[in-house]
C-alpha positions as CSV (number, residue, x, y, z in Angstrom):
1,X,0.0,0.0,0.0
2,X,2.5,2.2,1.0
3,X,4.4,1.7,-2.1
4,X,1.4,2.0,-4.6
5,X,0.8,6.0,-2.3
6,X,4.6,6.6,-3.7
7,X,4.2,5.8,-6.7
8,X,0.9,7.8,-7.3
9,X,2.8,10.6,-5.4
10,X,5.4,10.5,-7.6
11,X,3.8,10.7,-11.0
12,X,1.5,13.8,-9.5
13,X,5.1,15.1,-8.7
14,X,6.1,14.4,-11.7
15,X,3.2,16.1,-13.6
16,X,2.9,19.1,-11.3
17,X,6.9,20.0,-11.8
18,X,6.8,19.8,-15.5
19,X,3.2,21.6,-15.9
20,X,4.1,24.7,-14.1
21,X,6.8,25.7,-16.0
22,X,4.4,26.4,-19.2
23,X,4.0,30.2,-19.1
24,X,0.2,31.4,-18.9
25,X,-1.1,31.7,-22.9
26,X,-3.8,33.4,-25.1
27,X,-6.2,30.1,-24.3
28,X,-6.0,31.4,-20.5
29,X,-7.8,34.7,-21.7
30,X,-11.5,35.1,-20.9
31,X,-13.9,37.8,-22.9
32,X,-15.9,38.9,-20.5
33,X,-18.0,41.8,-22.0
34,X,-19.4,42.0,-25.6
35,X,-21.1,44.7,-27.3
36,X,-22.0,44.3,-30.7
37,X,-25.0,46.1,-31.1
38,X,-24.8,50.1,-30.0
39,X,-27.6,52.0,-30.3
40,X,-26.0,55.2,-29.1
41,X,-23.4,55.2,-31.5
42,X,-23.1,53.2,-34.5
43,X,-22.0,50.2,-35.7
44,X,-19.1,51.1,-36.7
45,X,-18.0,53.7,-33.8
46,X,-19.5,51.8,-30.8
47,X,-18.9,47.8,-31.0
48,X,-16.4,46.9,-29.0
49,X,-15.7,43.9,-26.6
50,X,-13.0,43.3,-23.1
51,X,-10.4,40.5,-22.5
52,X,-9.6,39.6,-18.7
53,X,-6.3,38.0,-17.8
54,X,-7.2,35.4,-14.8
55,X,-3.9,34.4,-14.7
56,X,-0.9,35.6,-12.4
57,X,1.3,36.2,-15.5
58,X,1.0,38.9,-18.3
59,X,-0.4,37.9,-21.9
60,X,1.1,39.1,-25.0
61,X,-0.9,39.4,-28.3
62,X,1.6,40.1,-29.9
63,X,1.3,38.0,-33.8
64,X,-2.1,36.7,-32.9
65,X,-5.1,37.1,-35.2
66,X,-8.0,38.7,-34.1
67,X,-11.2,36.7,-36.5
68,X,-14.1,34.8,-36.9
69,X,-15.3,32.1,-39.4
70,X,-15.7,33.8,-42.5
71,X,-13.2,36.3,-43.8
72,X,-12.7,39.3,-40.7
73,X,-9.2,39.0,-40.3
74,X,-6.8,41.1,-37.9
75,X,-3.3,40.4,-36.6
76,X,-2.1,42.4,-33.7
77,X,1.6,43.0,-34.8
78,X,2.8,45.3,-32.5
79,X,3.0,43.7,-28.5
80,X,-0.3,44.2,-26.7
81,X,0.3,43.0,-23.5
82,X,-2.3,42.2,-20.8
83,X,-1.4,42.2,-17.1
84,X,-2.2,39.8,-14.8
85,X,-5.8,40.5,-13.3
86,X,-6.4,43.1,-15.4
87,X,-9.2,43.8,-18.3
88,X,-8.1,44.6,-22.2
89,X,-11.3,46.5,-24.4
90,X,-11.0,46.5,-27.8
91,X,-13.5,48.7,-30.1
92,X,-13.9,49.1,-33.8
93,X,-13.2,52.8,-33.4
94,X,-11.3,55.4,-31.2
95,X,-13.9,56.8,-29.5
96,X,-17.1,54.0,-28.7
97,X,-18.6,56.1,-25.8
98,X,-14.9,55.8,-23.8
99,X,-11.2,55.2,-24.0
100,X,-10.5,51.9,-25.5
101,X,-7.3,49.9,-24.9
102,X,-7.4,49.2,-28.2
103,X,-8.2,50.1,-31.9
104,X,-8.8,46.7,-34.3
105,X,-9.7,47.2,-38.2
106,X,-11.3,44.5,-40.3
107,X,-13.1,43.3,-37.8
108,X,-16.9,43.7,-36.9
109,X,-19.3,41.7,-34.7
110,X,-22.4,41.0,-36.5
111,X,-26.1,41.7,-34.4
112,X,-27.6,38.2,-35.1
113,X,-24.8,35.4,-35.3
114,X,-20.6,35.9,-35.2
115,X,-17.9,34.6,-33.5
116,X,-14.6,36.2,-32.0
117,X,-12.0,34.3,-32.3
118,X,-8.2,34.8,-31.4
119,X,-5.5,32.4,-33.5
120,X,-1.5,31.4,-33.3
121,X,-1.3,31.3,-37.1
122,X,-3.5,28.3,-37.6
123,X,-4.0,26.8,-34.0
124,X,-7.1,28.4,-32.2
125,X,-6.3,29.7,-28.5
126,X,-9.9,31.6,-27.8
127,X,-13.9,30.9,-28.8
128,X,-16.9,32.7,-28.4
129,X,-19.8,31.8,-30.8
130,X,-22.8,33.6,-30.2
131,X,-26.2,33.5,-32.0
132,X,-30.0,35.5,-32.8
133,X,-31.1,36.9,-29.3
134,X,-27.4,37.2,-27.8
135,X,-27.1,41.2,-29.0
136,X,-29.5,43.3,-27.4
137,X,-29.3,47.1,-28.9
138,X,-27.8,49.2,-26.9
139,X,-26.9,46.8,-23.7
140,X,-23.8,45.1,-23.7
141,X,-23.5,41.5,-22.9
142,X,-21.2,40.4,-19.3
143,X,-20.0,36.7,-18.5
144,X,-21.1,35.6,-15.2
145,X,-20.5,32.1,-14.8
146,X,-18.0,29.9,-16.7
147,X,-17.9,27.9,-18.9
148,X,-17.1,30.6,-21.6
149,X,-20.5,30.3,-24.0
150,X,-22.8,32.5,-24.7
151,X,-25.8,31.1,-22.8
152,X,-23.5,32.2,-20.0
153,X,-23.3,36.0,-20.8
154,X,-26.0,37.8,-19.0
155,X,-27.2,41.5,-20.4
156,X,-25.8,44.9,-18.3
157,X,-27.9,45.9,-15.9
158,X,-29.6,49.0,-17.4
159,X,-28.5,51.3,-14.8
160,X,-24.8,51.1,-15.2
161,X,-24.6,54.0,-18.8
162,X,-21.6,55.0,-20.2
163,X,-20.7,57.3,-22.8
164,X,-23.7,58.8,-25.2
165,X,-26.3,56.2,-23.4
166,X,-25.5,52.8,-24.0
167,X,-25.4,50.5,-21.4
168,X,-22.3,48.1,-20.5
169,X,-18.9,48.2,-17.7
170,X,-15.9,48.8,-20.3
171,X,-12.8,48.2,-18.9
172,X,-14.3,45.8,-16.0
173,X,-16.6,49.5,-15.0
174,X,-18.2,49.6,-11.1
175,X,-18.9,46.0,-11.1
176,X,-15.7,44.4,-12.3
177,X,-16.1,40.8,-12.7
178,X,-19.5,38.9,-11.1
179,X,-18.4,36.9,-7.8
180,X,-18.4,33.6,-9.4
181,X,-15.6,34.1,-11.9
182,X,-13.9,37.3,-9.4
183,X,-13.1,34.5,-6.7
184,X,-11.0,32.7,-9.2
185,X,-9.4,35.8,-10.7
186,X,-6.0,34.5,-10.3
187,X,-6.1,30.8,-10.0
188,X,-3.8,28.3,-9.1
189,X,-2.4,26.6,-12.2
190,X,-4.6,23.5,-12.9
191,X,-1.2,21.2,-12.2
192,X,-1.7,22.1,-8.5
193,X,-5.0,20.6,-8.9
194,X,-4.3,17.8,-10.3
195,X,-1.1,16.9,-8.1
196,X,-3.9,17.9,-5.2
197,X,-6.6,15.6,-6.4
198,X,-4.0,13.1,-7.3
199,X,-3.2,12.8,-3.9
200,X,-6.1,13.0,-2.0
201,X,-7.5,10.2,-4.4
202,X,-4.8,7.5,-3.4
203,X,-4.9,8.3,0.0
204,X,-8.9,7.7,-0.2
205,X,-7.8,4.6,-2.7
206,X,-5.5,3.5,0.5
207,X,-7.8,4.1,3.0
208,X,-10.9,2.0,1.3
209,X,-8.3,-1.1,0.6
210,X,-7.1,-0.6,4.5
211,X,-10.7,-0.5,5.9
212,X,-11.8,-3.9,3.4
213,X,-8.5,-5.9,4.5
214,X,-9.4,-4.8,8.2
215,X,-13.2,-6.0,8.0
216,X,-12.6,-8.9,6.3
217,X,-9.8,-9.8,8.7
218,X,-12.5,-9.6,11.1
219,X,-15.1,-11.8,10.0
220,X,-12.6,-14.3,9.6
221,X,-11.5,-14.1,13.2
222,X,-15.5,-14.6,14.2
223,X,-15.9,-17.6,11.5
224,X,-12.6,-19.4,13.0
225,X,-14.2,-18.8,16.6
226,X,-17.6,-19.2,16.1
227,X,-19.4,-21.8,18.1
228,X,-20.4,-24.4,16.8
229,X,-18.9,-25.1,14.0
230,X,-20.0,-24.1,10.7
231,X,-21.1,-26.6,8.3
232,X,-20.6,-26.4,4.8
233,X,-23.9,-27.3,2.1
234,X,-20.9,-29.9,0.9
235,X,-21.6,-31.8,4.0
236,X,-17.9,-30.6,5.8
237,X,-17.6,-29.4,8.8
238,X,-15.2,-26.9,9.9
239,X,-13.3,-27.3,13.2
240,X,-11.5,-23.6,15.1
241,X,-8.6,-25.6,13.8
242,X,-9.4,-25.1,10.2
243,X,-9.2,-29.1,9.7
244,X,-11.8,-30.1,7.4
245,X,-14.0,-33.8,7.9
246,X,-17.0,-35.4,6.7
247,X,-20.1,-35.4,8.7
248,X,-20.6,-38.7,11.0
């Protein structure tokens, strides 16, 4: 037993050593506000939608391509680096109703169905597919729970305006991120989780083989000294001794 606890202890070692030393990537990114449908502003001056960093390392967009599945195509090619904790908008235009981090071209974000999608050349590191009823004129869209898809996005609270009237938090705003996803703002990386519940599940393993040796050990004991013997449906009867005769 003690053996099998090292060995199970060893590969969670094992994996938890050579996971943490992969930096924090693109994939690690959430988008956590959307607004593709303005009605402020236009289109064209007012769409716009915020990265958060959840990780305790920065993020660097640096060569990654900004896109969804038909032909909207940007590449950031200049570093655009996102801090640990801290939110990233990106708008269509220089002035959506505030200060954006960031200025994309070639890109819009459609009022019915669209994706945004950030790629490493070919590899895709970040989703969100969103369909008819997800863009609301004039209210921005917020993730509050994760997983990261759409049915998890819940519309701005009306009261919370920026800019020329349109409603959403840009920039993470008064409300910053909902409770369920802020708690979790800077996680652990998942290898400490898994050399965690690595361990605890082989010490459970060890403790259920433990407990079935140690009852079954004691039924034994009460079968040997049970009185009177136990007779078999074979017609044998077992003696304390363990000897073995037929009946007379």
């Amino acid at each position: 037993m003690k053996k099998e606890i090292a060995r199970l202890g060893l590969i969670c070692s094992l994996t938890f050593f050579t996971q943490t030393g992969f930096a924090a990537a693109v994939s690690d990114l959430l988008i956590t506000e959307v607004m593709a449908n303005p009605a402020a502003l236009s289109d064209s001056r007012g769409e716009w939608f915020e990265l958060f960093n959840p990780t305790d390392e920065q993020i660097n967009l640096l060569g990654i391509d900004l896109s969804d599945d038909g032909s909207n195509r940007h590449r950031f090619d200049s570093d655009l680096l996102i801090l640990p904790g801290e939110f990233l908008t990106l708008a269509r235009s220089a002035d959506p109703g505030f200060q954006p981090d960031y200025v994309y071209s070639n890109f819009t974000l459609s009022n019915s169905s669209d994706e945004i999608v950030l790629r490493d050349g070919l590899v895709e590191m970040l989703r969100l597919d969103y369909g008819p009823g997800f863009s609301v004129a004039g209210r921005s869209r917020e993730l509050e729970q994760l997983p990261m898809m759409a049915s998890n996005y819940g519309l701005t609270l009306a009261s919370l305006g920026y800019g020329a009237g349109d409603f959403g938090t840009p920039g993470g705003g008064a409300t910053g991120l909902p409770p369920a996803i802020a708690v979790s703002a800077v996680p652990l990386p998942a290898s400490v989780w898994l050399f965690t519940s690595g361990l605890l599940a082989a010490l459970s393993a060890a403790r259920h083989r433990t407990a079935f040796r140690s009852t079954t050990a004691d039924r034994n004991e009460t079968l040997v000294n049970a009185r009177p013997s136990l007779v078999s449906r074979a017609g044998l009867i077992a003696s304390p001794s363990g000897a073995a005769g037929m009946l007379s």
